[in-house]
C-alpha positions as CSV (number, residue, x, y, z in Angstrom):
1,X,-20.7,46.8,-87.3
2,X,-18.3,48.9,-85.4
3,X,-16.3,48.2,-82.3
4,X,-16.3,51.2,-80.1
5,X,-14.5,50.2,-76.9
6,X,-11.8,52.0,-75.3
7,X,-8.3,50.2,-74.5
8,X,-8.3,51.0,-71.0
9,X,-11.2,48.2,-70.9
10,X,-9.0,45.5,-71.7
11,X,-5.3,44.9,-70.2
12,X,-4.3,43.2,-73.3
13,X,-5.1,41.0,-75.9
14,X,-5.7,38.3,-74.0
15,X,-8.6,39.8,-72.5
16,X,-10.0,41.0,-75.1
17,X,-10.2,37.5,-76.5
18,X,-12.0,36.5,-73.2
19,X,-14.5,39.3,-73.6
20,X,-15.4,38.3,-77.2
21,X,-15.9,34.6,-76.3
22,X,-17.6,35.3,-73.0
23,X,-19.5,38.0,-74.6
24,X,-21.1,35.8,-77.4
25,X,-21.4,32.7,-75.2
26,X,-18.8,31.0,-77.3
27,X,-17.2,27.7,-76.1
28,X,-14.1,28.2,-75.5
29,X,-13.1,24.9,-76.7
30,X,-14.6,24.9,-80.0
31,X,-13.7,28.5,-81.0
32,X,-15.0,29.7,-83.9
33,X,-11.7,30.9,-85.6
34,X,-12.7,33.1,-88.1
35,X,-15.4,34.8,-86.5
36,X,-13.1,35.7,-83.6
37,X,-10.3,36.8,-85.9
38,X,-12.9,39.0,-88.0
39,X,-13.8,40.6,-84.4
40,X,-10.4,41.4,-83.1
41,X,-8.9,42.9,-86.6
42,X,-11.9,44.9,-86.6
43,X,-11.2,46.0,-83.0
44,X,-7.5,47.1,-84.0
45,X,-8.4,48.9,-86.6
46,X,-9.8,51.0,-84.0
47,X,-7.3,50.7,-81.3
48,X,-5.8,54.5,-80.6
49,X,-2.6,54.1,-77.9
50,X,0.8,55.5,-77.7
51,X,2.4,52.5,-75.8
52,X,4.3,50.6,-78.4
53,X,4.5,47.3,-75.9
54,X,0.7,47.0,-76.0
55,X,0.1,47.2,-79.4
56,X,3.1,45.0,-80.4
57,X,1.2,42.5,-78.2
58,X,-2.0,43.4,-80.0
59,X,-0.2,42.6,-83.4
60,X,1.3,39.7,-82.3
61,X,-1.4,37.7,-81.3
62,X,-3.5,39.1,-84.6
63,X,-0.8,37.5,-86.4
64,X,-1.3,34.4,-84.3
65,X,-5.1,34.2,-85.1
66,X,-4.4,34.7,-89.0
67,X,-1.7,31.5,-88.6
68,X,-4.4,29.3,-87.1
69,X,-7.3,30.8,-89.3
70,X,-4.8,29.5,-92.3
71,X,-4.1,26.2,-90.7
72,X,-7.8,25.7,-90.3
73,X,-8.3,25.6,-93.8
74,X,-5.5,22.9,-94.5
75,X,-5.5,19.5,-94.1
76,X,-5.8,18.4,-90.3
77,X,-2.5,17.1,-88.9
78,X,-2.0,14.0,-87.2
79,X,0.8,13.4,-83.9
80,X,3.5,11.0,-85.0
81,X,2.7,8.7,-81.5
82,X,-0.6,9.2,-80.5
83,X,-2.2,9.2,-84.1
84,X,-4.6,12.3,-82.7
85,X,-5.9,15.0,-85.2
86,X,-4.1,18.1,-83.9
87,X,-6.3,21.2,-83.3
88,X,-4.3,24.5,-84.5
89,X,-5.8,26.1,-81.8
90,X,-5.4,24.5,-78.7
91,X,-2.2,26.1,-77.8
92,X,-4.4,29.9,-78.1
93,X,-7.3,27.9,-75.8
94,X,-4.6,26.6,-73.1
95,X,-3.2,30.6,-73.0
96,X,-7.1,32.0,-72.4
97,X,-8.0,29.5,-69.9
98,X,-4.7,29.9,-67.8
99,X,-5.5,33.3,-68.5
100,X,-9.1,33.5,-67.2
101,X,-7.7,31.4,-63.9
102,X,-5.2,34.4,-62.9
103,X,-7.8,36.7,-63.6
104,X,-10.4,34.9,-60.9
105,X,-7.8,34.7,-58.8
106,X,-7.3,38.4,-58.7
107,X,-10.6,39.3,-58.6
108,X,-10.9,37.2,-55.7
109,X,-8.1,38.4,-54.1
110,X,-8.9,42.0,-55.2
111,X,-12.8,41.4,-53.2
112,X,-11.1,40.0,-49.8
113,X,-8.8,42.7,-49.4
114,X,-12.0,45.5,-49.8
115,X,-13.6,43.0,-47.5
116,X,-10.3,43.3,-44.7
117,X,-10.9,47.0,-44.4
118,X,-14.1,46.5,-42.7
119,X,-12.6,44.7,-40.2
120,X,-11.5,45.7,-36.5
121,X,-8.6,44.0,-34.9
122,X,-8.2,44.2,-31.3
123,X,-5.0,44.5,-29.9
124,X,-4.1,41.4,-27.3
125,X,-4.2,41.8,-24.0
126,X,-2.4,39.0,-22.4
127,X,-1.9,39.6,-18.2
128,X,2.1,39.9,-17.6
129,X,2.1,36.7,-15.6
130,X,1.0,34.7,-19.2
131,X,3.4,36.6,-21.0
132,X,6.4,35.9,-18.3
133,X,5.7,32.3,-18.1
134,X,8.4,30.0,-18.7
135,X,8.6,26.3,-19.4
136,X,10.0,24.4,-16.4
137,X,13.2,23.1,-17.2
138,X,12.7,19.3,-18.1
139,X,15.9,17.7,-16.5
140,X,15.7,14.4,-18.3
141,X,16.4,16.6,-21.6
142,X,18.9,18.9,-19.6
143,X,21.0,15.8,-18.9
144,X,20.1,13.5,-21.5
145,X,22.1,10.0,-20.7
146,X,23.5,11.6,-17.4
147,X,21.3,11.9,-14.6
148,X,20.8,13.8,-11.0
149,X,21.3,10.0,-9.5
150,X,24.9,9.8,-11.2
151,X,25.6,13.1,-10.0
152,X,24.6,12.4,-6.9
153,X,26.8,9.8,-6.4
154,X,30.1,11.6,-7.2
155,X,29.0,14.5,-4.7
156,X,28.4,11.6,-2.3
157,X,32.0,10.3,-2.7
158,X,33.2,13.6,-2.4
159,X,31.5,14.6,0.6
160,X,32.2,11.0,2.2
161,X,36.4,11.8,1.6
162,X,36.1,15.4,3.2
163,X,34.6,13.6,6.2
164,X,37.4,11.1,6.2
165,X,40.1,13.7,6.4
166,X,38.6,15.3,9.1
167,X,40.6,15.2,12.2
168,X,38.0,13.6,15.5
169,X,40.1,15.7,17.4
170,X,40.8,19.0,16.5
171,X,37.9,19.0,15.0
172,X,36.0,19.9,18.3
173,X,38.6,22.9,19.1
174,X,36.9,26.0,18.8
175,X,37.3,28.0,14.7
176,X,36.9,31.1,13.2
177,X,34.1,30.9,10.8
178,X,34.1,32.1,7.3
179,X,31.7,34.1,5.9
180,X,29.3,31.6,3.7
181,X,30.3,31.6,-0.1
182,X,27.2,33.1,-2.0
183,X,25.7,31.1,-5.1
184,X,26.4,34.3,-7.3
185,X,30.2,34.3,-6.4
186,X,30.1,30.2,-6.4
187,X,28.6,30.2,-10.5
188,X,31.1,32.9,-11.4
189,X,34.2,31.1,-9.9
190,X,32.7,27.5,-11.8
191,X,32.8,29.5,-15.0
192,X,36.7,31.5,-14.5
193,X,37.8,27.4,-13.7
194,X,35.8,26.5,-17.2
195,X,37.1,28.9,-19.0
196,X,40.4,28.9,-18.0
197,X,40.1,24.6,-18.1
198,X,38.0,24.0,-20.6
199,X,37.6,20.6,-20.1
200,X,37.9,18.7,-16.7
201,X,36.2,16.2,-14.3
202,X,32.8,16.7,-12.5
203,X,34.7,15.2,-8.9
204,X,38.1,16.9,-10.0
205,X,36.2,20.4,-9.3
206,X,34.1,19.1,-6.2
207,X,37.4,17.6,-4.4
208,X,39.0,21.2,-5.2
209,X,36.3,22.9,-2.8
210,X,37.3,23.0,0.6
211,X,34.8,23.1,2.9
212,X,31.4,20.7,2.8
213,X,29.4,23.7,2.4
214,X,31.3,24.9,-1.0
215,X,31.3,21.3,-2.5
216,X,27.5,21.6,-2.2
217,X,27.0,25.3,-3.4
218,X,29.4,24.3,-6.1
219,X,27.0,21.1,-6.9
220,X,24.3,23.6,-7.2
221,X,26.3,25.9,-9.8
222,X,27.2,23.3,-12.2
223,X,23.4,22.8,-12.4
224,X,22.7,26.2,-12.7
225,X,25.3,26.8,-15.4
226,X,23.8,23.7,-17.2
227,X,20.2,25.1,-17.3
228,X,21.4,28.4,-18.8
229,X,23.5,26.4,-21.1
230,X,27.2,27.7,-20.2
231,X,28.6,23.8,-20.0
232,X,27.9,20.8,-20.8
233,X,28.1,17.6,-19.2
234,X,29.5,14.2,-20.4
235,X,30.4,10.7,-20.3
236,X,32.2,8.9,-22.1
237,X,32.3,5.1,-21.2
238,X,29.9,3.8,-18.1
239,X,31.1,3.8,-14.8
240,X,33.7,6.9,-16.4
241,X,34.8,9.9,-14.8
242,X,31.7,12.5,-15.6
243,X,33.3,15.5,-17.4
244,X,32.4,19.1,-18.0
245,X,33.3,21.5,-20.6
246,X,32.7,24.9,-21.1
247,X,30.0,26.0,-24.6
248,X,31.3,29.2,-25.0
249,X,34.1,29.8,-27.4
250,X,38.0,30.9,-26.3
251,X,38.4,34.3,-26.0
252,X,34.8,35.3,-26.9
253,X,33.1,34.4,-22.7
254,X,30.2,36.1,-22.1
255,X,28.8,38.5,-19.5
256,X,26.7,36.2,-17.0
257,X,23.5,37.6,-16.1
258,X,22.3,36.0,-12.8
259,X,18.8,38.3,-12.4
260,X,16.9,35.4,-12.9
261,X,18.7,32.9,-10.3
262,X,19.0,35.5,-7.9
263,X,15.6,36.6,-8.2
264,X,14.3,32.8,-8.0
């Protein structure tokens, strides 16, 4: 009987071997060597094909199939350690199932993606005030073993000594007020003094303010600066000085954009 199929039906030997077994209900444990081996000779004796690869895979596993035939018909071996007969051709039955697994897998892979063409997507529409939501700052992270009440402390000693060192007297002559020091102008000073400092004391950089109304806009920059992660604060021993120092790197400061303080 002759074979009469076409290589471009099989993608190797390997398949072929599958087709036989599937195609004449064989077990694929309990292959019947010789009959398979007849079958796939009889196949390459028909096999037409210009790509050398292929066929030298074709021969190869014909010569494997002639070395188990031949082994077949000797006396079964035994494993030195387990005493267990050893079947010549479990190693060609481990190669076709892994085989047959990969080819599943492709043809299921190969049937979801013709499925994902019939399929719509809809682009999301998510309202601007979603998308431009922010987390609220969690201060107990921001801070971490410092806290507000610490903080608040040291601006509460520093506003108690400016009021100290004001004179009861002159302080009810008639002054010239100064134009109020904007946040803005406050942050950007905070960050020159860090960068030029690098590292000083929370109530150093309060007591250098001098008026109440600068120690308490420069209060609110070190916060600020800390939320947008430009310092960091620190300290190092309890009841120590609380000290700040600048995250960004000498000589490489940043451009501070304040859009989002200024527009909160």
């Amino acid at each position: 009987m002759e074979i009469s199929y076409k290589l471009d039906r099989f993608e190797g030997p390997l398949d072929l071997l599958l087709y036989l077994i599937e195609r004449d209900r064989i077990d694929i444990y309990d292959i019947p060597i010789v009959s398979i081996t007849e079958q796939y000779l009889n196949y390459m004796n028909h096999l037409e094909t210009d790509d050398l690869d292929l066929m030298s895979e074709f021969i190869v596993t014909a010569t494997t199939l002639l070395d188990i035939k031949a082994r077949m018909l000797l006396p079964p071996e035994e494993d030195e350690e387990t005493k267990e007969v050893i079947d010549p051709r479990a190693e060609l039955v481990e190669r076709l199932l892994e085989y047959k697994k990969y080819k599943l897998m492709a043809n299921e892979l190969a049937g979801k993606y013709f499925d994902a063409e019939k399929i719509i997507y809809k682009s999301p529409t998510v309202p601007n005030e979603v998308t431009q939501y922010k987390e609220p700052v969690d201060l107990d992270e921001l801070f971490g073993d410092l806290n507000l009440h610490k903080l608040r402390q040291v601006f509460d000693r520093v506003m108690k000594q400016k009021d100290n060192r004001t004179d009861k007297v002159r302080s009810n002559f008639g002054t010239i007020k100064k134009e109020p020091i904007s946040l803005e102008t406050k942050i950007r000073e905070v960050m020159a003094y860090a960068g030029k400092h690098r590292k000083f004391t929370f109530r150093l950089l309060l007591e250098k303010q001098p008026t109440k109304l600068e120690v308490v806009v420069t209060f609110l920059s070190v916060l600020e600066l800390m939320r947008i992660g430009k310092i960091a604060l620190s300290q190092e021993e309890v009841f120590g000085e609380i000290q700040i120092e600048t995250l960004e790197e000498e000589g490489r400061e940043e451009t501070l954009d304040l859009s989002d303080i200024l527009d909160g």
